[in-house]
LOTOR-428957 format. One record per residue (C-alpha): chain; x, y, z; residue number from 1; residue in three letters. Coordinates in steps of 0.5 Angstrom, whole numbers, plus 500, padded with zeros to 3 digits. Each point is the difference from the previous one (the first is absolute). Example, Ala and Ser with C-alpha at 12.3 -4.5 7.8 and 13.67 -1.06 7.14 Angstrom:
# LOTOR-428957
mol_X_Y_Z_seq_type
A_525_491_516_1_Ala
A_502_507_498_2_Ser
END
This chain:
# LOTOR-428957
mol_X_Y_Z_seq_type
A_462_335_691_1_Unk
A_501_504_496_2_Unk
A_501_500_491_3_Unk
A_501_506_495_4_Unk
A_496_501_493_5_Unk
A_504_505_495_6_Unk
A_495_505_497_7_Unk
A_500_506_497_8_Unk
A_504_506_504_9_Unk
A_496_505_499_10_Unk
A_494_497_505_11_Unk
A_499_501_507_12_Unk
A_504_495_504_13_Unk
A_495_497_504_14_Unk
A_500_493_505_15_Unk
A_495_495_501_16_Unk
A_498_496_506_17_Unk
A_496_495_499_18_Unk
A_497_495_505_19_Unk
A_499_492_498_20_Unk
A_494_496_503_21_Unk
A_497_494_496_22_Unk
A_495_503_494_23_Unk
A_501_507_501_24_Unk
A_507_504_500_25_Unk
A_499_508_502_26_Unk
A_505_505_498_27_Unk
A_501_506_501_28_Unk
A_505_506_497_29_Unk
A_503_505_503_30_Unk
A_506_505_497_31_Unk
A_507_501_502_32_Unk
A_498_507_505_33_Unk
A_495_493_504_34_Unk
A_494_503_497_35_Unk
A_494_495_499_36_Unk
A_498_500_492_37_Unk
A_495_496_501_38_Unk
A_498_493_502_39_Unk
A_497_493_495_40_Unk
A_498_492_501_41_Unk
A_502_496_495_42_Unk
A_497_491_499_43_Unk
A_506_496_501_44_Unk
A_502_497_495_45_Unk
A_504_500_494_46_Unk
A_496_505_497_47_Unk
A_499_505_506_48_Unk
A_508_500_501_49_Unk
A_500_503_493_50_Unk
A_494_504_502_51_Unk
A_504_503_506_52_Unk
A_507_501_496_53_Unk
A_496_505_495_54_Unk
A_497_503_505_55_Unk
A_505_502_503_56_Unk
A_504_501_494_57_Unk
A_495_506_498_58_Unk
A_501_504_507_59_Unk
A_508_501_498_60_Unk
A_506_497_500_61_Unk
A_500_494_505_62_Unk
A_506_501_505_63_Unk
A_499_493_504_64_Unk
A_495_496_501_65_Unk
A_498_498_509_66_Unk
A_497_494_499_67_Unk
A_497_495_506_68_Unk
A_500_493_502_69_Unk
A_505_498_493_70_Unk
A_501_493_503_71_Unk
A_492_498_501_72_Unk
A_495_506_496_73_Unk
A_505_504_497_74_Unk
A_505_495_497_75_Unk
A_496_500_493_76_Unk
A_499_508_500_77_Unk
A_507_500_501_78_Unk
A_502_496_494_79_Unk
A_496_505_496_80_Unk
A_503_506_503_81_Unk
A_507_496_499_82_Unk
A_498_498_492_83_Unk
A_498_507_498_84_Unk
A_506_503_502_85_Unk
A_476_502_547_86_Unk
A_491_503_503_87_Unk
A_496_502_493_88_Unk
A_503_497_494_89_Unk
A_502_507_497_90_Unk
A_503_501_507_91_Unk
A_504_495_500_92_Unk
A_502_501_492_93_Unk
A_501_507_503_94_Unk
A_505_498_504_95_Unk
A_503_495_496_96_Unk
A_502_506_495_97_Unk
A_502_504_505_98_Unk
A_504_495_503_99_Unk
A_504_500_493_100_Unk
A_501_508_500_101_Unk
A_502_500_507_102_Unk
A_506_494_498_103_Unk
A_498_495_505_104_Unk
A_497_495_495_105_Unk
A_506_498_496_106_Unk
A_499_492_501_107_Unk
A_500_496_493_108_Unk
A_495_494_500_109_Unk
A_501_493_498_110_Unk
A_499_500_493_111_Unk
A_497_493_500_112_Unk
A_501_498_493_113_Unk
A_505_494_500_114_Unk
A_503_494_502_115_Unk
A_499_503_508_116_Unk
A_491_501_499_117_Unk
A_500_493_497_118_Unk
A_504_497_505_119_Unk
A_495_505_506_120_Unk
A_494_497_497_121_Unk
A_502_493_499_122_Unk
A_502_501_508_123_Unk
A_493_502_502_124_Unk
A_496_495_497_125_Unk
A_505_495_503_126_Unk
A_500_503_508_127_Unk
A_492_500_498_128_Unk
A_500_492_498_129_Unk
A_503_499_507_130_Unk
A_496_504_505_131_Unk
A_495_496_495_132_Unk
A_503_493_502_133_Unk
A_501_501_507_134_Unk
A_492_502_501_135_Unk
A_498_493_496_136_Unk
A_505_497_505_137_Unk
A_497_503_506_138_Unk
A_493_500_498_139_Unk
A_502_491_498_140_Unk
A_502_499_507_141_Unk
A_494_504_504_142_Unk
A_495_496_495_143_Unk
A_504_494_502_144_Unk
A_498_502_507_145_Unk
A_493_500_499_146_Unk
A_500_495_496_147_Unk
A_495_493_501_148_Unk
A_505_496_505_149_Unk
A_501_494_496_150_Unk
A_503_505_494_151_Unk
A_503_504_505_152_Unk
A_504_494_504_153_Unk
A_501_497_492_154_Unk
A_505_507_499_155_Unk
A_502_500_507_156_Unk
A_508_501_501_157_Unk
A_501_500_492_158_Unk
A_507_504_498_159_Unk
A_497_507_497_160_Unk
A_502_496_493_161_Unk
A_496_494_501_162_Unk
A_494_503_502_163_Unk
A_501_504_495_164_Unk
A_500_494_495_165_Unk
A_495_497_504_166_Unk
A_494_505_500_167_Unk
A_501_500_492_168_Unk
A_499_494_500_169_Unk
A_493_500_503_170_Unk
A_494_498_497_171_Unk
A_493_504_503_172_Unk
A_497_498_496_173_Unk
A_492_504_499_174_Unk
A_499_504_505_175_Unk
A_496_499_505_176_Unk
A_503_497_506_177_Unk
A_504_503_506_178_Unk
A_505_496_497_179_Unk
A_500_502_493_180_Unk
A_500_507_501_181_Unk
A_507_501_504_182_Unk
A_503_495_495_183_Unk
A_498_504_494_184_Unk
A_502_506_504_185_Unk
A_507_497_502_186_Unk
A_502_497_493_187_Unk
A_498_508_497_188_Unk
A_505_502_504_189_Unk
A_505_496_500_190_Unk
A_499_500_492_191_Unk
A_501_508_501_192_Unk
A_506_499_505_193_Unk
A_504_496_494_194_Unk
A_497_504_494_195_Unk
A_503_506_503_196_Unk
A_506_496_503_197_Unk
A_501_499_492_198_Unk
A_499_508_498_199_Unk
A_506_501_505_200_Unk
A_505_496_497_201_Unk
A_498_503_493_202_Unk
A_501_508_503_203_Unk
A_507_497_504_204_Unk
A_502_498_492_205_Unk
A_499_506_498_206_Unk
A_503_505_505_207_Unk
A_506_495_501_208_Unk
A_501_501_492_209_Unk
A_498_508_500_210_Unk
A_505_502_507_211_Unk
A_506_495_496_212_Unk
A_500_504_494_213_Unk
A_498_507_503_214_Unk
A_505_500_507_215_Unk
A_505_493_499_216_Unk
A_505_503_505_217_Unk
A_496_501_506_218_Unk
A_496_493_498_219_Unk
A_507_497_501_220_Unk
A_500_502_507_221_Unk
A_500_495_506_222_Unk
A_492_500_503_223_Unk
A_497_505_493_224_Unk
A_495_497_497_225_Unk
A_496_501_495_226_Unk
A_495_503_504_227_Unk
A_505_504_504_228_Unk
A_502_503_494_229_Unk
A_493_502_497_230_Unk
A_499_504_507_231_Unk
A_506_504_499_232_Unk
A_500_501_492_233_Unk
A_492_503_502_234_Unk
A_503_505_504_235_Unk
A_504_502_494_236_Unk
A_495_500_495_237_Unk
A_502_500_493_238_Unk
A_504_506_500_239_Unk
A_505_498_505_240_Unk
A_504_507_500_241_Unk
A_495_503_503_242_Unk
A_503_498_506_243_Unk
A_506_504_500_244_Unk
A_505_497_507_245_Unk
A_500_494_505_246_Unk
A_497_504_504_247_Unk
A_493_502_498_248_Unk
A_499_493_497_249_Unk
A_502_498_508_250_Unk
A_494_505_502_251_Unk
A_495_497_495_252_Unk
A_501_493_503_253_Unk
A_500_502_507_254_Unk
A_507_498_501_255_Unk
A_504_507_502_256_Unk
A_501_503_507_257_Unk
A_497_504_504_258_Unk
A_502_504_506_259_Unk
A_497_494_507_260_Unk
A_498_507_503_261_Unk
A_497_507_498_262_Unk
A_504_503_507_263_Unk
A_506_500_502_264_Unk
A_505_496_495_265_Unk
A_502_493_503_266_Unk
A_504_498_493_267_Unk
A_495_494_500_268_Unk
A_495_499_493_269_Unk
A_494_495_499_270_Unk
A_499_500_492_271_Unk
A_494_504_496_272_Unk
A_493_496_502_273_Unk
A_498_503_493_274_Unk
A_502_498_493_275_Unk
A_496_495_496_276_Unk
A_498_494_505_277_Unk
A_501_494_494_278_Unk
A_507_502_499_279_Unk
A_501_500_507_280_Unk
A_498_493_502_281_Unk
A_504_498_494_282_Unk
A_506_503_502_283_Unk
A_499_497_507_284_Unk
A_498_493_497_285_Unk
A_507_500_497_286_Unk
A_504_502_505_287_Unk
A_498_495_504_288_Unk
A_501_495_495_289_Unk
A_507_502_499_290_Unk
A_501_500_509_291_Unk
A_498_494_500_292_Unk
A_503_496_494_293_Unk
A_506_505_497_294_Unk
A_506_499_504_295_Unk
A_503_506_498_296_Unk
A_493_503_503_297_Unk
A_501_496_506_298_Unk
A_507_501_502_299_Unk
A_498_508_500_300_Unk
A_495_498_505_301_Unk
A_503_496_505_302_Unk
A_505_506_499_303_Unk
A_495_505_502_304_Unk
A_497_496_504_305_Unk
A_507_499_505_306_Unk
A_500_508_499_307_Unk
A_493_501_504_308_Unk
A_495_500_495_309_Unk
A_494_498_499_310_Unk
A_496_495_495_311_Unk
A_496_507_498_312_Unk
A_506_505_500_313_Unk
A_505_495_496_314_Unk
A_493_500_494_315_Unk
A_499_507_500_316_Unk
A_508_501_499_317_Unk
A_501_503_506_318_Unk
END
């Protein structure tokens, strides 16, 4: 990432490389010739993000700044840096600087100021509440397992819906017998299951009404849901033109070809295993959507399919 801060002319073209970690963030400066000024850590927060720009200021004309980590650690420093215009820690925002003076650090970050960050922090909190969910149903069922065999028969082949409703409707009573302890524990957890189950379909609200209102022509797409698109619109962050072709956007989502072998050239290709995993599977998911139930999509199957492809080679576009 890199940023540009105007100051005066006459000062020392320097460049600072700076490595993010959770409380402290290390700098370190070096010249346009590669010489190392000098190195400092600053408390990361607001007031040592201005800490940091000062200092760098005072050693001469900031040229760039090479900041690590701009979608975890860095991505607050970042935004400073923006507003005002590797393994030690100096080592590694030795070689952060270095890398820009060389050009090999040109990536502009995320600016995770708009729309798009809500919309990622709405879909963290919401992936959290299903992993949440799931544990309670599995710990519900285990529990059942285990339970007294009268309670465990009374539950027995209940729909998940109805057991559900049932073991929220258990009365334990005081706790203390081998019977009221597992219904307490049953009623908690299916209590747990439908209040995390309510908090879902508010997050599912709010990020059907965010992804409309920010991308409604790819939420008018077959088989892209709400979900789907807040997936891709992360991967573009809130400066979508950062991402300047197709193809880079392609990589980043793992979905661009690469050569099936680094020998002879066999003409075949397998997509890039790497790129951003989410982004990925939800592309995925709506291909097999659209493969299933788009009978545009299912006629460009059945035609692949009569040509000799496979399943496998038809989603990967091949």
């Amino acid at each position: 990432m890199t940023n540009r801060i105007p100051t005066p002319p006459d000062a020392r073209t320097v460049i600072v490389g700076v490595d993010t970690h959770k409380y402290v963030h290390v700098a370190v400066v070096i010249d346009s010739w590669g010489i190392r000024l000098r190195d400092q850590a600053f408390v990361a927060d607001s007031g040592g993000y201005q800490a940091l720009i000062t200092w760098a200021e005072t050693h001469g004309r900031i040229e760039a700044f090479g900041i690590e980590g701009t979608g975890s650690y860095g991505a607050s420093l970042a935004r400073a840096v923006r507003r005002a215009a590797g393994k030690s820690d100096t080592i590694d925002a030795e070689v952060a600087a270095r890398s820009v003076l060389a050009g090999q650090s040109t990536a502009i970050h995320k600016t995770a100021d708009g729309v798009v960050e809500m919309i990622r922090q709405l879909k963290i909190t919401r992936d959290t509440a299903v992993k949440a969910r799931t544990t309670a149903m599995n710990t519900l069922k285990q529990i059942i397992v285990h339970a007294p065999p009268k309670l465990r028969e009374a539950l027995h082949d209940l729909t998940d819906h109805g057991l559900l409703t049932r073991c929220a409707g258990l009365r334990p009573g005081p706790i203390d017998t081998p019977t009221a302890s597992p219904k307490h524990t049953l009623r908690a957890l299916a209590s747990r299951w439908i209040a995390l189950s309510e908090e879902m379909a508010i997050h599912d609200q709010h990020l059907a009404r965010l992804t409309t209102e920010t991308a409604p022509t790819l939420r008018e797409g077959f088989g892209v849901g709400a979900h789907t698109v807040a997936e891709l619109l992360i991967i573009f962050g809130d400066n979508p033109d950062r991402i300047r072709s197709e193809a880079a956007f392609a990589k980043l989502c793992g979905a661009c070809p690469i050569p099936a072998s680094s020998g002879m050239t066999t003409g075949r290709h397998r997509l890039n295993r790497g790129g951003h995993r989410h982004a990925n599977a939800a592309l995925y998911r709506a291909v097999i959507v659209r493969m299933r139930y788009h009978q545009p999509t299912v006629d460009y199957v059945a035609r692949r399919t009569a040509d000799g492809r496979t399943k496998r080679e038809i989603i990967q576009g091949a």
